[in-house]
C-alpha positions as a Markdown table, in Angstrom:
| # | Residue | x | y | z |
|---|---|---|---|---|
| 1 | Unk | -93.2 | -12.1 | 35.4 |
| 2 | Unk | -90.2 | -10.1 | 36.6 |
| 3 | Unk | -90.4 | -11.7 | 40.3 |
| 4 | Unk | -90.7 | -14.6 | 38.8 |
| 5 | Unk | -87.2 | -14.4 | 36.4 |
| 6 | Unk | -85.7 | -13.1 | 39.4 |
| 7 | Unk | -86.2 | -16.0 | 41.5 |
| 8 | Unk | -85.3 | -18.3 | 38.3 |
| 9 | Unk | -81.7 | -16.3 | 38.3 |
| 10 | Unk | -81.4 | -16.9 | 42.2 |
| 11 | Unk | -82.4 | -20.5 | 42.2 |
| 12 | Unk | -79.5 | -21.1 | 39.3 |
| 13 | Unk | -77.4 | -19.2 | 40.8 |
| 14 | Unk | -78.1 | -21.2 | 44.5 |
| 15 | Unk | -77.4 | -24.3 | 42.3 |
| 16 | Unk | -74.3 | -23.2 | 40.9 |
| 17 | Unk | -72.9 | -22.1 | 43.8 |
| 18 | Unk | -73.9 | -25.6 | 45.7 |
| 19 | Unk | -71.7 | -27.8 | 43.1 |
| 20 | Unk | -68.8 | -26.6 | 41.9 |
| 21 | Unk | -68.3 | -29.7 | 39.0 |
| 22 | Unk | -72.0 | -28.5 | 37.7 |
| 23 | Unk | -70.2 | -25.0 | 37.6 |
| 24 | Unk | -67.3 | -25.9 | 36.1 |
| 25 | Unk | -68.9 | -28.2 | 33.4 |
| 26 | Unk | -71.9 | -26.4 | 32.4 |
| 27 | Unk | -70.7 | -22.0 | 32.5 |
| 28 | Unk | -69.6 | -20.8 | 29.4 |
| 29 | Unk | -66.0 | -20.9 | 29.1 |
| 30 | Unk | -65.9 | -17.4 | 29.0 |
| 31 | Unk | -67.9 | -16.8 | 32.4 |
| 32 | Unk | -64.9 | -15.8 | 34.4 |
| 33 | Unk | -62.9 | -14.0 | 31.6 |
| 34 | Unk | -65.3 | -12.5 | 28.8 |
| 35 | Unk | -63.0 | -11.6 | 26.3 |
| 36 | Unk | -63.0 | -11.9 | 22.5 |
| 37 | Unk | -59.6 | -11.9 | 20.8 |
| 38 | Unk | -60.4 | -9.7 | 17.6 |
| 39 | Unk | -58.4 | -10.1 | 14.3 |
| 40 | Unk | -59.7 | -7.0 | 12.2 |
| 41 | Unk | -58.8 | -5.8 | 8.3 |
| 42 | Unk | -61.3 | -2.5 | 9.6 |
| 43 | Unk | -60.0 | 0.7 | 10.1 |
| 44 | Unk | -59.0 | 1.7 | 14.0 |
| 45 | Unk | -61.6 | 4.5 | 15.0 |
| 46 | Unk | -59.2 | 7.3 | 16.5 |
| 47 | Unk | -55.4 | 6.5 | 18.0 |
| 48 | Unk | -55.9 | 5.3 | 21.2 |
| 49 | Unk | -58.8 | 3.7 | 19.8 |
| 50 | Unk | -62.1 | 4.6 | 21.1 |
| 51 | Unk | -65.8 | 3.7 | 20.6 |
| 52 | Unk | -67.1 | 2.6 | 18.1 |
| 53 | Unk | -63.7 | 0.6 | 17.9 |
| 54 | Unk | -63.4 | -0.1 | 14.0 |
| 55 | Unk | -65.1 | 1.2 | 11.5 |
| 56 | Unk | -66.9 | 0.1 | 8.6 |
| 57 | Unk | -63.8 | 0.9 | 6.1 |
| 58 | Unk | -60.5 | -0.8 | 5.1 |
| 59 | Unk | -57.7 | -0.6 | 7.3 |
| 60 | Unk | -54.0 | -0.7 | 6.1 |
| 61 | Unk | -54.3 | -4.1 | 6.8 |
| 62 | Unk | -54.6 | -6.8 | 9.7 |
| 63 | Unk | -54.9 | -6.2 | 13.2 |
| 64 | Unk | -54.8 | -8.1 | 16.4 |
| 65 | Unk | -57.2 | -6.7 | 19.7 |
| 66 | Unk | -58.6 | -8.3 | 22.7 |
| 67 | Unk | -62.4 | -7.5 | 23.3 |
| 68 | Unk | -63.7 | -7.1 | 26.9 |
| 69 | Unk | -67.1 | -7.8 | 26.7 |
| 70 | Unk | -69.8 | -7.1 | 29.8 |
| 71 | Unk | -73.1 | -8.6 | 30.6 |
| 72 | Unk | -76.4 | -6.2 | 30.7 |
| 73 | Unk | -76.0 | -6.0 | 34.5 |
| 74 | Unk | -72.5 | -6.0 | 36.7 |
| 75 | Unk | -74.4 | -7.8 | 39.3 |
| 76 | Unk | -74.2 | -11.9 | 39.6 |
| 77 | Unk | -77.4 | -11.6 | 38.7 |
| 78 | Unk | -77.1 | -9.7 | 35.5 |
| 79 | Unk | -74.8 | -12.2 | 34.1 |
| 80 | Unk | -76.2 | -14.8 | 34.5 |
| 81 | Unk | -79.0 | -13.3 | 33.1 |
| 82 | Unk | -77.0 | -12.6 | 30.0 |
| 83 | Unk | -75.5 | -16.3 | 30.0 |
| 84 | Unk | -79.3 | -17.2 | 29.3 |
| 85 | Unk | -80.2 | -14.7 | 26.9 |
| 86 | Unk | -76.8 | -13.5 | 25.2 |
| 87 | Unk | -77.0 | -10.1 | 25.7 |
| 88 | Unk | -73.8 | -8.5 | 25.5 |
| 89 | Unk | -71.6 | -5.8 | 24.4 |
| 90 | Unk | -68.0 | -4.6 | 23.7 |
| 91 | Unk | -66.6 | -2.6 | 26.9 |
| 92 | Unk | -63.6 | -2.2 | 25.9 |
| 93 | Unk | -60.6 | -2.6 | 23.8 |
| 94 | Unk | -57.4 | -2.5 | 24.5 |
| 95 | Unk | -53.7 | -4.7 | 23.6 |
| 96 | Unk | -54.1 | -3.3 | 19.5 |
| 97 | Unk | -51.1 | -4.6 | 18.0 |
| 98 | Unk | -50.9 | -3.6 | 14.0 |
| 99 | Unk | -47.3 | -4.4 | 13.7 |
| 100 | Unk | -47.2 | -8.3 | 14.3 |
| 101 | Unk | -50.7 | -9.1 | 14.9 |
| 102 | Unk | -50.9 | -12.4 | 13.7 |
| 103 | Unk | -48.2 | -13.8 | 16.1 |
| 104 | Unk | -49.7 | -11.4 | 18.6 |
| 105 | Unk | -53.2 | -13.7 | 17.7 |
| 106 | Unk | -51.4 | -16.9 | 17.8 |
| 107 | Unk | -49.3 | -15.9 | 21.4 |
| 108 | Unk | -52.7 | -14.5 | 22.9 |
| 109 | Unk | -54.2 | -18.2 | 21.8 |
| 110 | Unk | -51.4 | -20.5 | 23.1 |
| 111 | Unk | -52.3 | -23.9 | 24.5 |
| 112 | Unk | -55.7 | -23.2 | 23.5 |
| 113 | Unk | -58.5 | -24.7 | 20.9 |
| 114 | Unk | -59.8 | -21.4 | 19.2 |
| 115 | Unk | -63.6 | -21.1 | 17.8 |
| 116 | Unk | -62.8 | -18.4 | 15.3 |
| 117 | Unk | -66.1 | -16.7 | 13.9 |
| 118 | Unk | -66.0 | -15.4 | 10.3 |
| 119 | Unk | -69.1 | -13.0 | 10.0 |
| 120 | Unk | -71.6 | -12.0 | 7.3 |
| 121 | Unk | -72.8 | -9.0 | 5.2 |
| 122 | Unk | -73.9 | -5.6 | 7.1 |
| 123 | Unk | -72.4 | -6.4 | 10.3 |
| 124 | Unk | -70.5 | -3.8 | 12.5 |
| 125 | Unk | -67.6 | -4.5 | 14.6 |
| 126 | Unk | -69.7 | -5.0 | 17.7 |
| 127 | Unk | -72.6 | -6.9 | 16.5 |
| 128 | Unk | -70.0 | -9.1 | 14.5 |
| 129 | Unk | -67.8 | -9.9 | 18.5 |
| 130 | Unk | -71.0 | -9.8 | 20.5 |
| 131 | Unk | -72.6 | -12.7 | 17.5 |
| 132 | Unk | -69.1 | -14.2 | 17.9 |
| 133 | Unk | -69.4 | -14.7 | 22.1 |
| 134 | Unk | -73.1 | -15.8 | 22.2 |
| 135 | Unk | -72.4 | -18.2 | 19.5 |
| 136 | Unk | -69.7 | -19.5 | 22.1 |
| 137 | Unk | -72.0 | -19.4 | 24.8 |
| 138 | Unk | -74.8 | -21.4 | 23.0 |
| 139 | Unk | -72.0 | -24.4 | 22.1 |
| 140 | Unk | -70.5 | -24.1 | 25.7 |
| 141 | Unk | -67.3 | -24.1 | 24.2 |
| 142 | Unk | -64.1 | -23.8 | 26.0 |
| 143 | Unk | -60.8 | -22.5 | 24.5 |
| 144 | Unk | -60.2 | -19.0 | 23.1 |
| 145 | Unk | -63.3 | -17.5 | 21.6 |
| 146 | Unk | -62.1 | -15.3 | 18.5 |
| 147 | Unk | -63.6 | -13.2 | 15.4 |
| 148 | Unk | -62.5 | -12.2 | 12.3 |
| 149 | Unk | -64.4 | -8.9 | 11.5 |
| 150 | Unk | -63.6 | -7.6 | 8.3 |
| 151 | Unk | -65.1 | -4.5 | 6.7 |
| 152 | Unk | -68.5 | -4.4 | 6.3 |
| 153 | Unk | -70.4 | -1.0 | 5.7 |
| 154 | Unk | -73.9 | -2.5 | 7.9 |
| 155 | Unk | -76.0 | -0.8 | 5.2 |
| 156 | Unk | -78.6 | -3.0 | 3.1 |
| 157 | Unk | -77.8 | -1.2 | -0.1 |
| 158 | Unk | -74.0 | -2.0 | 0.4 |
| 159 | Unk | -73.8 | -5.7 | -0.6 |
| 160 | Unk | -71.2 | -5.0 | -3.6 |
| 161 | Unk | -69.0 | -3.1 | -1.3 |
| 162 | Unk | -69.0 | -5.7 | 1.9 |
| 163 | Unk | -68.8 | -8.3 | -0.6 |
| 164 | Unk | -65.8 | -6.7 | -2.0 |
| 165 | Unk | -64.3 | -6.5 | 1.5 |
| 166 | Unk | -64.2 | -9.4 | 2.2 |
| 167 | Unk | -62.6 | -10.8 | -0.6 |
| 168 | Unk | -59.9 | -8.0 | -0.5 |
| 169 | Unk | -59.3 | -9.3 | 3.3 |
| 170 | Unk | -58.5 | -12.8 | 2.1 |
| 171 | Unk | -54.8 | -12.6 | 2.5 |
| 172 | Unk | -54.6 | -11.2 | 6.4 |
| 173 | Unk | -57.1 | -14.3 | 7.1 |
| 174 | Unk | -54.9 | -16.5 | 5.7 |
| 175 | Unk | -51.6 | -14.5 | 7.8 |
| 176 | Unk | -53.6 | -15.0 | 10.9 |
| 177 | Unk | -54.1 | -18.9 | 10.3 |
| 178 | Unk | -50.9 | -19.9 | 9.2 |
| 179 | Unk | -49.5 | -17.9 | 12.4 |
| 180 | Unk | -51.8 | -20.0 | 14.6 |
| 181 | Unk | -51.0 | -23.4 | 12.5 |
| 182 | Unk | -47.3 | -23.1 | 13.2 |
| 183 | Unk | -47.6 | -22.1 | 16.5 |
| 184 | Unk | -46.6 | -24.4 | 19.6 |
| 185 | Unk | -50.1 | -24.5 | 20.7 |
| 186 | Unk | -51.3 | -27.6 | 20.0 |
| 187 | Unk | -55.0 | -26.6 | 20.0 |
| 188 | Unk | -56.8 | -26.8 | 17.2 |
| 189 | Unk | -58.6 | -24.2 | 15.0 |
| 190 | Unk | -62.6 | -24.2 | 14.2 |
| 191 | Unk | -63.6 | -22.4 | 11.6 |
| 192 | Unk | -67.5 | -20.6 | 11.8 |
| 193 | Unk | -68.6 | -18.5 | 8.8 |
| 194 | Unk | -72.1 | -17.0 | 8.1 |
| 195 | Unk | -73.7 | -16.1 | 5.1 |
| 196 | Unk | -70.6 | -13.7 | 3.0 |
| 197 | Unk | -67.9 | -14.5 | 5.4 |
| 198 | Unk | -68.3 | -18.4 | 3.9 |
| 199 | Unk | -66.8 | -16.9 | 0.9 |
| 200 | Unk | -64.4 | -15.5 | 2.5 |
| 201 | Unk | -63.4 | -18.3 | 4.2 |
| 202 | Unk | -63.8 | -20.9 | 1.5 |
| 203 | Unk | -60.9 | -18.7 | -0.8 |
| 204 | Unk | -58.8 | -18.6 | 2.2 |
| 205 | Unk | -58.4 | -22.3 | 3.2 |
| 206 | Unk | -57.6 | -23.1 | -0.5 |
| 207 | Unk | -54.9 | -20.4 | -0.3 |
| 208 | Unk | -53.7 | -21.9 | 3.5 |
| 209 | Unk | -54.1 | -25.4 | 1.8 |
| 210 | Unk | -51.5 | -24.6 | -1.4 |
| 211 | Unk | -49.5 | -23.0 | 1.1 |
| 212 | Unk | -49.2 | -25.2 | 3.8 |
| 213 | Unk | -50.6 | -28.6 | 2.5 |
| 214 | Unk | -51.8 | -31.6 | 4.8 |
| 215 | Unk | -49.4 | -30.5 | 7.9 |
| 216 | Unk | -50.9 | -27.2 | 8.5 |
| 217 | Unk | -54.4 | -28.2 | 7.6 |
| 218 | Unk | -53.9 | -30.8 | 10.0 |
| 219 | Unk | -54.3 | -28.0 | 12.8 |
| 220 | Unk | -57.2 | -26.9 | 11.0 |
| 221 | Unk | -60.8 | -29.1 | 12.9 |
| 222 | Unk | -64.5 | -28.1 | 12.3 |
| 223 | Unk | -65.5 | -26.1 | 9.3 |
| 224 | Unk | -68.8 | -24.7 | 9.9 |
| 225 | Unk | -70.2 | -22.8 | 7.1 |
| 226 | Unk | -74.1 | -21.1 | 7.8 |
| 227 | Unk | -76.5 | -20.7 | 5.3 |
| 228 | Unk | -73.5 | -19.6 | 2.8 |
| 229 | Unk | -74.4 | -17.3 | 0.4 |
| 230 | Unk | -71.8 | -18.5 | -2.5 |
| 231 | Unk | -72.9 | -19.4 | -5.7 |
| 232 | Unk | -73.1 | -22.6 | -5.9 |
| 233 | Unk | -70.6 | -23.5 | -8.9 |
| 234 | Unk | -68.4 | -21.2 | -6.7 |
| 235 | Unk | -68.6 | -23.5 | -4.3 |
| 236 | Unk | -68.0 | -26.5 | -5.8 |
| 237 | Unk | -64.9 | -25.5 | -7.3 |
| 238 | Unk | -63.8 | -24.4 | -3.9 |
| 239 | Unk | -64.6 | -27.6 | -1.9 |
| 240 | Unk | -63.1 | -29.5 | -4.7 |
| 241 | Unk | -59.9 | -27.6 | -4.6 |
| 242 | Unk | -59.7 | -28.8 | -0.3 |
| 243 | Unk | -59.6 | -32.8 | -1.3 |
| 244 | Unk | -59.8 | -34.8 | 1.5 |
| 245 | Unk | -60.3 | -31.9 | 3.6 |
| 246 | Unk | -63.6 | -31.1 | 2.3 |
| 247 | Unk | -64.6 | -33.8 | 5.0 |
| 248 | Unk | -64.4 | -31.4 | 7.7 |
| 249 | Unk | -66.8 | -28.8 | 6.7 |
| 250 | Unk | -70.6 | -29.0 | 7.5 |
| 251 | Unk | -72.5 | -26.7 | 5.4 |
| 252 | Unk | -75.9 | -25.5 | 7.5 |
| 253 | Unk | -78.6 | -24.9 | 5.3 |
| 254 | Unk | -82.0 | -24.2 | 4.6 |
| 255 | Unk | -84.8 | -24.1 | 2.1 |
| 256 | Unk | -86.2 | -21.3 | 4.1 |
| 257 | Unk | -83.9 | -18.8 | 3.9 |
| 258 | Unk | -85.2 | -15.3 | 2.7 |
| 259 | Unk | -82.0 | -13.8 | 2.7 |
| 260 | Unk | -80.1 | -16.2 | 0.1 |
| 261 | Unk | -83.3 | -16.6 | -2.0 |
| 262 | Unk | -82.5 | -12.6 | -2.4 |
| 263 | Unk | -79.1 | -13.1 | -3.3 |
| 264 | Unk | -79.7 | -16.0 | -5.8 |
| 265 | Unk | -82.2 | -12.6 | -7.7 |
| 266 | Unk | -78.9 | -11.0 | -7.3 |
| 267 | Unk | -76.7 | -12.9 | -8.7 |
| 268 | Unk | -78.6 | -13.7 | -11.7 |
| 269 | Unk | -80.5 | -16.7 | -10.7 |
| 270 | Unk | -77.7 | -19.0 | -9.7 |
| 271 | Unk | -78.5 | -21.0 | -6.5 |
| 272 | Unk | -76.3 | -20.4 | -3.5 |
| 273 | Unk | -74.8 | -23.3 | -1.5 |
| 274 | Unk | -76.8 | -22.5 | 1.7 |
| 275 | Unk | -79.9 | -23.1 | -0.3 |
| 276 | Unk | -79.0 | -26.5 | -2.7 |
| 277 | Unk | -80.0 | -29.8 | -2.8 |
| 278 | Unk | -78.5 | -31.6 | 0.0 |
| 279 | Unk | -77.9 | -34.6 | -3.0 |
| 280 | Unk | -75.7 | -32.1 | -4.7 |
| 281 | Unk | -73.9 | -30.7 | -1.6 |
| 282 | Unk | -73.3 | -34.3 | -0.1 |
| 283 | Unk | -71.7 | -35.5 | -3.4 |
| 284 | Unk | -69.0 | -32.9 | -2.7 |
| 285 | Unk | -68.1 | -35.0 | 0.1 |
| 286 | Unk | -69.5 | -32.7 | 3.0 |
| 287 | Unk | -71.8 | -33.2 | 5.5 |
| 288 | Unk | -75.0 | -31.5 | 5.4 |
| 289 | Unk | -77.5 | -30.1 | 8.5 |
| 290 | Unk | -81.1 | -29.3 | 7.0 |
| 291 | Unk | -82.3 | -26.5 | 9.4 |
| 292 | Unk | -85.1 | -25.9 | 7.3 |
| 293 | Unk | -87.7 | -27.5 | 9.9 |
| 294 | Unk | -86.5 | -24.9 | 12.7 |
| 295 | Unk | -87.2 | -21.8 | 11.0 |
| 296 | Unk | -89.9 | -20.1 | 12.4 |
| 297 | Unk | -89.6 | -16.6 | 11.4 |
| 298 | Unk | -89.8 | -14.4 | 8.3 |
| 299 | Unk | -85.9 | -14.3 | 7.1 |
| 300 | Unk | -84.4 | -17.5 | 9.0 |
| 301 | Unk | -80.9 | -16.4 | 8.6 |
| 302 | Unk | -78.8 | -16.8 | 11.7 |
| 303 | Unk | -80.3 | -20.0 | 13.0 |
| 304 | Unk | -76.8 | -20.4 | 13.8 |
| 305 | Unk | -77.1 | -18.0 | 16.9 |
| 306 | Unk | -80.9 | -18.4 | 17.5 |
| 307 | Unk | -82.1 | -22.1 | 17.6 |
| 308 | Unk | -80.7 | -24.5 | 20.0 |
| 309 | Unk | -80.5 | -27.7 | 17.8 |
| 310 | Unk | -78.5 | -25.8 | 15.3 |
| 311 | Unk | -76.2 | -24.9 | 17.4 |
| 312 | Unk | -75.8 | -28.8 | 18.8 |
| 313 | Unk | -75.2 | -29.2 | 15.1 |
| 314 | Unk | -71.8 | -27.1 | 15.4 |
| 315 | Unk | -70.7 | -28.7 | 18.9 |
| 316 | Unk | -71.0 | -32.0 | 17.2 |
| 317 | Unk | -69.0 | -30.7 | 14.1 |
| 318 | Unk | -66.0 | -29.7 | 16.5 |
| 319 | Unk | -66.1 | -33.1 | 19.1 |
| 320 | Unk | -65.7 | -34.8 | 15.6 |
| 321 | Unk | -62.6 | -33.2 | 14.7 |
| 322 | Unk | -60.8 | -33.6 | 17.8 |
């Protein structure tokens, strides 16, 4: 089986090499540059900053970074191995700017669509920028490839605090936006939240929206929101609050999702949005991707990074909104 993955990896890396408009349409935009630009409300782990990068509590506030990520093996072979099967990690990280970082963000994006992922509950820095590039490479998407990482503790027993975090990160998300919305760039910005960083999200836009109305939401394209876990009245009043703009989210959901049926015992019963009746979400005005037919295993909670189709589903949701 090994021999014969090798020789897979050659032969597609033969075929690359023989047609360079295959290459240049089909490699993940980040191929020759692997780096995630990193907008953070966690705290910096040791000045310089070293390993494990950010922690799980609150910073002072926002900062900007740029991720270098690496493949599982420096060889050609390694990474195309880990353009197949997503396995990466943070090498290093390096231009931390705390003082301006949402112009530093908006500079570092210039000229540039940005996929700009919004994680979940118990997620660490790393797993939160490594979900952030795979879900890049699964859509083949190619401007700048960005997460907002705010502090989560990663513990299961810590879903009031991470919960809490995110909310209390709500204005540095909405500093980093604006920045990019006012910017020369021209690109546009696409929004990707899982699970608690919809929340997150969904508070933010109707701040940006009161602040900046129809001209900056205008720089604003896909809204992707997967399997949120918002209570469902929550939501409503959120979407509601966006008008017209509701039309550019697609909510992701599924009946099959362990993890929200969890947090609906949590929260007292209440139904969250990742889990309601498409009728209910549709009258809201946004569109609606049943992903309960691909969920094969026991929680079915990041189909997002793990089934293909879903993931066509999101890079169908940006082309629209170009």
């Amino acid at each position: 089986m090994a021999l014969f993955l090798k020789s897979f990896i050659a032969l597609c890396i033969a075929c690359i090499g023989a047609s360079s408009a295959f290459a240049q349409e089909e490699a993940p935009a980040f191929a020759s540059n692997p780096t995630v630009l990193v907008l953070t409300t966690r705290l910096q782990n040791g000045e310089p900053i070293v390993k494990p990068w950010f922690t799980g509590q609150r910073g002072i506030g926002l900062s900007f970074a740029e991720a270098e990520m690496t493949s599982t093996g420096q060889s050609v072979i390694g990474k195309v191995a880990s353009a197949i099967s997503g396995e990466w990690s943070v090498e290093n990280v390096d231009h931390v700017d705390r003082k301006e970082p949402a112009k530093a963000f908006a500079n570092a994006a210039m000229g540039k669509d940005i996929l700009l992922y919004v994680h979940g509950y118990r997620e660490t820095f790393e797993s939160a920028t490594v979900s952030a590039i795979q879900l890049s490479q699964g859509i083949k998407f190619r401007g700048a490839t960005a997460v907002f990482t705010w502090p989560s503790a990663a513990a299961t027993l810590d879903y009031g605090y991470d919960r809490e975090s995110a909310m209390w990160s709500r204005d540095a998300l909405l500093d980093a936006l604006v920045a990019a919305a006012k910017s020369n760039s021209g690109g546009r910005i696409n929004i990707v939240a899982h699970s608690m960083g919809t929340l997150l999200t969904l508070e933010t836009l109707r701040m940006f929206r009161a602040e900046g109305g129809e001209l900056l939401m205008s720089r604003i394209g896909a809204i992707v929101l997967a399997s949120p876990d918002i209570d469902i009245d929550l939501f409503t009043q959120a979407v509601e609050r966006l008008g017209p703009d509701a039309k550019k989210i697609t909510v992701i959901s599924s009946t099959k999702d362990r993890a929200l049926a969890l947090s609906s015992q949590l929260a007292g019963g209440i139904v969250r949005a990742g889990a309601a009746n498409r009728d209910r979400l549709e009258e809201l005005g946004v569109r609606v991707a049943d992903a309960s037919a691909f969920g094969s295993g026991i929680i079915n909670h990041d189909l997002f990074l793990s089934n293909k189709d879903v993931q066509q589903v999101i890079r169908r949701a940006i082309d629209r909104e170009k």
